[in-house]
C-alpha positions as CSV (number, residue, x, y, z in Angstrom):
1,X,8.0,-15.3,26.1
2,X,8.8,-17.3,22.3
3,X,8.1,-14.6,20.1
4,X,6.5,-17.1,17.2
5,X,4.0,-15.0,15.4
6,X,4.7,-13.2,12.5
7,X,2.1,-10.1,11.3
8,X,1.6,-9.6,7.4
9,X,0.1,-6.5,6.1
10,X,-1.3,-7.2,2.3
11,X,-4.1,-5.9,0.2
12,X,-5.3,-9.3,0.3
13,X,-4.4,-13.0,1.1
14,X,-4.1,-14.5,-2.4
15,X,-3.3,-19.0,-3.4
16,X,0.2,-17.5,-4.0
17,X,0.4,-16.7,-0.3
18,X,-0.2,-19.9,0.7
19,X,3.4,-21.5,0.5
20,X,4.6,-18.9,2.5
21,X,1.9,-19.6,5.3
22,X,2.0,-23.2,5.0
23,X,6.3,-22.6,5.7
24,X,5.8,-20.2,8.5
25,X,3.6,-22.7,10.1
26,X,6.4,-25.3,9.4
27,X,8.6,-23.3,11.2
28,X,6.4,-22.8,13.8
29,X,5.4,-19.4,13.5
30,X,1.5,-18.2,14.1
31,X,0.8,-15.8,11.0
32,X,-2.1,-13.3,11.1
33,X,-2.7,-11.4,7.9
34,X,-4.1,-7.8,8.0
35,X,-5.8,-7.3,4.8
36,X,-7.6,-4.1,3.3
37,X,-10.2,-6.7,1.0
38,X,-13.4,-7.5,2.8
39,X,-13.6,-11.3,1.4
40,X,-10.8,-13.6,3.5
41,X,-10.0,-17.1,2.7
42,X,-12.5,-19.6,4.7
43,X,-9.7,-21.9,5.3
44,X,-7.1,-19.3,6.8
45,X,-8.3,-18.7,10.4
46,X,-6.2,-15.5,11.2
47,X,-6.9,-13.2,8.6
48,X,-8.0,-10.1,9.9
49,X,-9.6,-7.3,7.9
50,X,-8.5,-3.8,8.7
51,X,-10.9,-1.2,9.4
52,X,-11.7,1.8,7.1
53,X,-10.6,5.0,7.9
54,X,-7.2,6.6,9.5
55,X,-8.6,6.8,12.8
56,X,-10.5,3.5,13.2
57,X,-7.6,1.8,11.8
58,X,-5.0,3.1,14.0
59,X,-7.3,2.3,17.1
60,X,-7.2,-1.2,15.8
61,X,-3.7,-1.3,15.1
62,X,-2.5,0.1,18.4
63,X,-4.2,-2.4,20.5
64,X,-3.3,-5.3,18.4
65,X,0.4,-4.0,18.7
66,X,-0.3,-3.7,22.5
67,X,-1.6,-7.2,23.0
68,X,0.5,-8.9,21.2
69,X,4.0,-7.5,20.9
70,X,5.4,-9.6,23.6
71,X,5.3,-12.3,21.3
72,X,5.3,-10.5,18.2
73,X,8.8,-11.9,16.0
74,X,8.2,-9.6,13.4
75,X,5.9,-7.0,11.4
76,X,5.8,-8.1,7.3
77,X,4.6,-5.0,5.3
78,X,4.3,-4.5,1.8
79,X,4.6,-0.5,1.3
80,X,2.3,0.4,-1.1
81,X,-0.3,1.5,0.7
82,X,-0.5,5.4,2.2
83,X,-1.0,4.1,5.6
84,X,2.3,2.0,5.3
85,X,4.5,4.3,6.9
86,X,2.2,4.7,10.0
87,X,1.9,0.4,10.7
88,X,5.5,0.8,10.1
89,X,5.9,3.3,13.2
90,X,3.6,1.8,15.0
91,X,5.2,-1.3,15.1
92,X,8.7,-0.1,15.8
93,X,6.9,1.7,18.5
94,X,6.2,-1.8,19.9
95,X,9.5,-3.0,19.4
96,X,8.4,-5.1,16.4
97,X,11.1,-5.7,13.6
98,X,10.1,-4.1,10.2
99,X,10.4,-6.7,7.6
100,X,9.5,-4.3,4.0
101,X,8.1,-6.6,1.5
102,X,8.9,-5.2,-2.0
103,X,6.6,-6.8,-4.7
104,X,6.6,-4.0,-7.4
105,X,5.5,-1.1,-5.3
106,X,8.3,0.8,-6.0
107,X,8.0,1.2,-9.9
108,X,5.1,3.4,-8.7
109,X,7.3,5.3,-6.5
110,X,10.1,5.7,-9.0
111,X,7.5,6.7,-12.1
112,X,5.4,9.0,-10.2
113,X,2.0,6.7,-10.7
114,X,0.3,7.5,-7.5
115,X,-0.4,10.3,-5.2
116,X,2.5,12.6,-3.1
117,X,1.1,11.3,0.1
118,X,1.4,7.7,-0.5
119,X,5.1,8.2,-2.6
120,X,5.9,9.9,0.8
121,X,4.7,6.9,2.8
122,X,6.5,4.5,0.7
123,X,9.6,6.1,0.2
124,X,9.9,6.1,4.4
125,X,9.4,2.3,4.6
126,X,11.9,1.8,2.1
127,X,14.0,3.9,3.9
128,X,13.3,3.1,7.5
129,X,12.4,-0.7,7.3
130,X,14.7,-2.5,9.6
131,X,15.1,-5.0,6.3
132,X,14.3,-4.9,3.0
133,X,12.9,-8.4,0.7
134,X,13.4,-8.0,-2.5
135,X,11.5,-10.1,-5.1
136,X,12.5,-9.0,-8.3
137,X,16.1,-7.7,-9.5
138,X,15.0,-4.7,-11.4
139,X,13.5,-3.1,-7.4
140,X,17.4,-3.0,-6.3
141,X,18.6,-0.4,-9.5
142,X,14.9,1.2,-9.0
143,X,16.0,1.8,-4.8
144,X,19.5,3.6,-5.9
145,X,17.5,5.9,-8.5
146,X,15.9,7.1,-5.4
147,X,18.9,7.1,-3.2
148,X,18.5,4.1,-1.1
149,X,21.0,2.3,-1.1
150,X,20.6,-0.9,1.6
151,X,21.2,-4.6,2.1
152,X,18.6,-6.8,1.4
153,X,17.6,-10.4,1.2
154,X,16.7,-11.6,-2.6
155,X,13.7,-14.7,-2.3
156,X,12.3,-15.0,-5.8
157,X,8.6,-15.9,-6.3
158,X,9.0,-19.4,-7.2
159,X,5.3,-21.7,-7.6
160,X,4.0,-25.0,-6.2
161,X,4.5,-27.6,-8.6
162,X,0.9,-29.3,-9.4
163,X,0.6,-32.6,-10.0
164,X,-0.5,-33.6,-13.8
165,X,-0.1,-37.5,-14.7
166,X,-0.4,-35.8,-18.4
167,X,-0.3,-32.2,-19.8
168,X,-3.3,-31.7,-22.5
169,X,-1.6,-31.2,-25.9
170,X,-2.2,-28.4,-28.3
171,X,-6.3,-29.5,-29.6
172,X,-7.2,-30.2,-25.9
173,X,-6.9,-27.2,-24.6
174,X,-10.0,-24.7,-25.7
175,X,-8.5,-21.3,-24.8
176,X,-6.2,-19.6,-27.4
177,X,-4.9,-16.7,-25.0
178,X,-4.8,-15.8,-21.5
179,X,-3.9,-12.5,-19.6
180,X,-3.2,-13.6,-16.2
181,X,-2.2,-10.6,-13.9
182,X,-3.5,-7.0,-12.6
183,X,-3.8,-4.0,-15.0
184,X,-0.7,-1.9,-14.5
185,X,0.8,0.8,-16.6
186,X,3.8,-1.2,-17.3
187,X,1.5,-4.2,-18.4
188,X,0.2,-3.1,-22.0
189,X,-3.1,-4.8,-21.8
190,X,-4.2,-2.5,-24.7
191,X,-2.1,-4.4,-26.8
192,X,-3.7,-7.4,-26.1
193,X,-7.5,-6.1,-26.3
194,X,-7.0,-4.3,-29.8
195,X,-5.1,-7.4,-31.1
196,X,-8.3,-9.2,-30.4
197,X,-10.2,-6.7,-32.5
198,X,-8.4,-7.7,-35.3
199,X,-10.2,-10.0,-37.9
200,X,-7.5,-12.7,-37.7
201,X,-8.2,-13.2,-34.5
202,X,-12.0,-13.2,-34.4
203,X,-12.1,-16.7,-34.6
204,X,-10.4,-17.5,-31.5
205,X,-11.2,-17.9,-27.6
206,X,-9.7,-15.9,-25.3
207,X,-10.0,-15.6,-21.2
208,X,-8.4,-12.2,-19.5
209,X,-8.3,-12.5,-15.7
210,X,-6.9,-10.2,-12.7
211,X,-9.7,-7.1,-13.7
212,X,-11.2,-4.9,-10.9
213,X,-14.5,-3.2,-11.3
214,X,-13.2,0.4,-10.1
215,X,-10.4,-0.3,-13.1
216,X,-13.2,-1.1,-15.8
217,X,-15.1,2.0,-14.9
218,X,-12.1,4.2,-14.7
219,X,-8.6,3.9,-16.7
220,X,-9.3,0.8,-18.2
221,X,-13.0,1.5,-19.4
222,X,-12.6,0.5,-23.0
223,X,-11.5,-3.6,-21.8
224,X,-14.8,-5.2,-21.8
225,X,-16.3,-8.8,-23.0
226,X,-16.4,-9.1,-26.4
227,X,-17.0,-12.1,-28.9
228,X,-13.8,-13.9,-28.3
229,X,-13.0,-12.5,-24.9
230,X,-14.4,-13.2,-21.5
231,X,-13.1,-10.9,-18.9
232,X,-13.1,-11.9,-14.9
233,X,-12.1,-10.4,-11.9
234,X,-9.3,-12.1,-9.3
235,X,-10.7,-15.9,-9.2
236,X,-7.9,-18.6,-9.2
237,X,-6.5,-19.3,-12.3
238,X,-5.8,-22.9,-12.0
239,X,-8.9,-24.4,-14.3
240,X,-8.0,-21.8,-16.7
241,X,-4.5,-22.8,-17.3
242,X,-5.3,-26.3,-18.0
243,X,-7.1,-25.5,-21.0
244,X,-4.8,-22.4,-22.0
245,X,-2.4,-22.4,-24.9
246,X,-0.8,-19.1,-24.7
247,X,0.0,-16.9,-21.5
248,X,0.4,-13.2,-22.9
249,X,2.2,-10.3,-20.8
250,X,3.3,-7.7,-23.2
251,X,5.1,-5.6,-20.4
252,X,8.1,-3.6,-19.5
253,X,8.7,-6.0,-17.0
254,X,8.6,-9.2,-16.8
255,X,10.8,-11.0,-14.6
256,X,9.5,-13.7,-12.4
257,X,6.4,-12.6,-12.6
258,X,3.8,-14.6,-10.6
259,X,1.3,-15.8,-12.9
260,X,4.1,-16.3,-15.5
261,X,5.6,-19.0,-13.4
262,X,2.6,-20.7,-12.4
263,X,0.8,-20.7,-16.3
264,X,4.2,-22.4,-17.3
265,X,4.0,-24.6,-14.4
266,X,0.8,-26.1,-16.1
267,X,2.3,-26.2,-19.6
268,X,1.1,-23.5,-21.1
269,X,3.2,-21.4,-23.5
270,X,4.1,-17.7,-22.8
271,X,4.5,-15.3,-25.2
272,X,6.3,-12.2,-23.2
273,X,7.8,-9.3,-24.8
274,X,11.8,-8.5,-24.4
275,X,11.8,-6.7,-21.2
276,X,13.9,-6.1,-18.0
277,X,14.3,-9.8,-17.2
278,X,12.7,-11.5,-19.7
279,X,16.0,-13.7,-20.9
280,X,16.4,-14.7,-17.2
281,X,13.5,-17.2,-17.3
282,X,12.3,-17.6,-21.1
283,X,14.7,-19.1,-23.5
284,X,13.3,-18.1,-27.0
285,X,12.1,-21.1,-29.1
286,X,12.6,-23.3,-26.0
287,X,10.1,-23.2,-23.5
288,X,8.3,-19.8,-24.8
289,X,8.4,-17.1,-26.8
290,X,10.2,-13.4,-26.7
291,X,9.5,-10.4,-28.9
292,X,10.7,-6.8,-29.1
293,X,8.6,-4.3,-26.4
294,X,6.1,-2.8,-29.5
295,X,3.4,-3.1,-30.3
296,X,3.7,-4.9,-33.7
297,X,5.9,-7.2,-32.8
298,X,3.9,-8.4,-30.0
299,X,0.6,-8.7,-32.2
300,X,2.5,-10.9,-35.1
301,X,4.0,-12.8,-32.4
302,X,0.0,-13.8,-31.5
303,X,-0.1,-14.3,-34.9
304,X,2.7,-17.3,-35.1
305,X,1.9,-18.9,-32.5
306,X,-1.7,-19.3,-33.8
307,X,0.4,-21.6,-36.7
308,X,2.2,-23.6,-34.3
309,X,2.1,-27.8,-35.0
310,X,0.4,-29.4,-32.6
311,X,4.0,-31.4,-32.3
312,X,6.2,-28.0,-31.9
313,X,3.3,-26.6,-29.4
314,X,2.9,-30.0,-27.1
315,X,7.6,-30.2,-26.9
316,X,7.7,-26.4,-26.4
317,X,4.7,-26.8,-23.6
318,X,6.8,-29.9,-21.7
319,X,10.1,-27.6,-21.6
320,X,8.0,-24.9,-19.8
321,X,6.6,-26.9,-17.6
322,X,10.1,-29.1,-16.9
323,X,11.8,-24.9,-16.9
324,X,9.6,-24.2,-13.5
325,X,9.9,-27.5,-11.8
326,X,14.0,-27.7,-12.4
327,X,14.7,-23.5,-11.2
328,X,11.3,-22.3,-9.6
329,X,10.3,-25.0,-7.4
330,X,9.5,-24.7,-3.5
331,X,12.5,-26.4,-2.4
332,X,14.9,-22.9,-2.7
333,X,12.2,-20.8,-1.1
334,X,11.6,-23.0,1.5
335,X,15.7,-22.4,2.1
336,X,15.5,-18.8,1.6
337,X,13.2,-18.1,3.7
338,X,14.2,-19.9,6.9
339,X,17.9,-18.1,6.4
340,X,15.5,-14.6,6.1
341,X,13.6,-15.6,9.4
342,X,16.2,-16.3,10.9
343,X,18.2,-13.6,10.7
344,X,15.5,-11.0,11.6
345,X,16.0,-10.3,15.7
């Protein structure tokens, strides 16, 4: 029997997902998508929500792996999760190939930002995994630190380009400054919500997205709606970045971050701070803006780009978007990730 279905374990299917299961279908693969979030995508017919609790979940697992791993090419599983470790030897168990998906996970393995049981769990799929994707080039020297040393396939994130006949110049777009991504340690949102407290700013309009409820009640309890800023939870981003100036990420790392690629995709401007990849995308004064990683630096740089002429802002917006469709296009992850597929037996 053809094994042409590929199993993806993810908190949730996101739009950045979708090249990746429009090319498996191209290649003629049948994806199903085990998520933990209860919402699923209307349009994506095999997304399957995973149960709650250990024991309901591994019931559910088990006789999906039983049913199915006759045609099964290979398990995709992104290791942050405490439960990783058991789909992992589940799957094995099955004979199903072990693809780990590294998207970041690991800087909360390495830093010590979540509980011993789920370190555990995510330090054996890193070490177990019959192979390793890699992202982002900072998760390969993260991997030695804890003594995993492994090849790997490298796909960066790269974005679909969208189709604009014209990018909006500097006074057509309403929105002054937008966060774009989760709240993570390593992501100084703080930064960016006291600069907004600030009287020079209180003039200006200002959208954060990517915020969970259990975050605003918990570690980030003091972010909330305020004059000039309208907070949301995960919607898509792709209305807001036609009327955005200014992407912000002040962050310890940057590189090829996501939302990054995809706000610059649309022209907008982003203003990152001079972190573990930052050069590798941004070139300074070009097609965005890089400051030193504190605090002050990162609030003045707010500051100048408040100033900018509507001539610099519109050239500096073109080079961002031309940056993402010349290195970051679909085209070499397309590549990449036949080559990865088809080297997984």
């Amino acid at each position: 029997m053809t094994k042409n279905k590929i199993v993806v374990f993810i908190d949730s299917f996101q739009e950045k997902n979708r090249l990746q299961y429009d090319l498996m279908n191209e290649f003629g693969y049948e994806s199903v998508w085990f998520q933990t979030a209860v919402s699923v995508k209307e349009d994506i017919q095999t997304i399957v929500v995973l149960r709650k609790g250990l024991f309901p979940r591994l019931y559910q697992l088990i006789i999906f792996f039983s049913k199915n791993k006759s045609n099964l090419h290979h398990t995709e599983l992104y290791p942050g999760g405490r439960f990783a470790f058991l789909i992992m030897l589940i799957s094995k168990l099955a004979g199903v190939p072990v693809l780990c998906c590294e998207r970041g996970d690991i800087y909360n393995l390495v830093y010590k930002k979540v509980d011993f049981l789920t370190r555990t769990s995510q330090f054996m799929v890193y070490k177990f995994a019959n192979y390793m994707w890699l992202r982002e080039l900072f998760a390969e020297d993260y991997l030695k630190k804890i003594n995993i040393h492994r090849d790997h396939f490298f796909i960066h994130n790269v974005v679909p380009i969208p189709t604009i006949e014209k990018l909006p110049t500097y006074s057509e777009r309403d929105i002054d400054f937008l966060w774009v991504n989760s709240l993570k340690s390593f992501r100084r949102v703080d930064w960016f919500d006291d600069a907004l407290e600030q009287a020079y700013f209180s003039a200006t309009k200002n959208v954060l997205l990517g915020v969970t409820d259990h975050a605003l009640k918990n570690e980030y309890s003091h972010i909330d709606a305020k004059k000039n800023l309208e907070v949301n939870g995960f919607i898509s981003p792709k209305e807001f970045y036609k009327r955005a100036k200014f992407f912000v990420m002040p962050a310890s790392i940057v590189y090829l971050n996501h939302a990054l690629l995809e706000a610059m995709s649309y022209g907008v401007v982003p203003l990152i701070t001079d972190a573990q990849g930052a050069s590798l995308i941004i070139q300074n004064g070009v097609d965005g803006f890089i400051c030193p990683y504190e605090k002050e630096a990162f609030v003045n740089l707010m500051k100048n780009a408040l100033v900018m002429t509507e001539v610099d802002f519109n050239n500096m917006s073109i080079q961002a978007r031309e940056k993402i469709i010349s290195d970051y296009s679909a085209t070499y992850y397309k590549t990449g990730l036949k080559k990865m597929y088809d080297s997984i037996l």
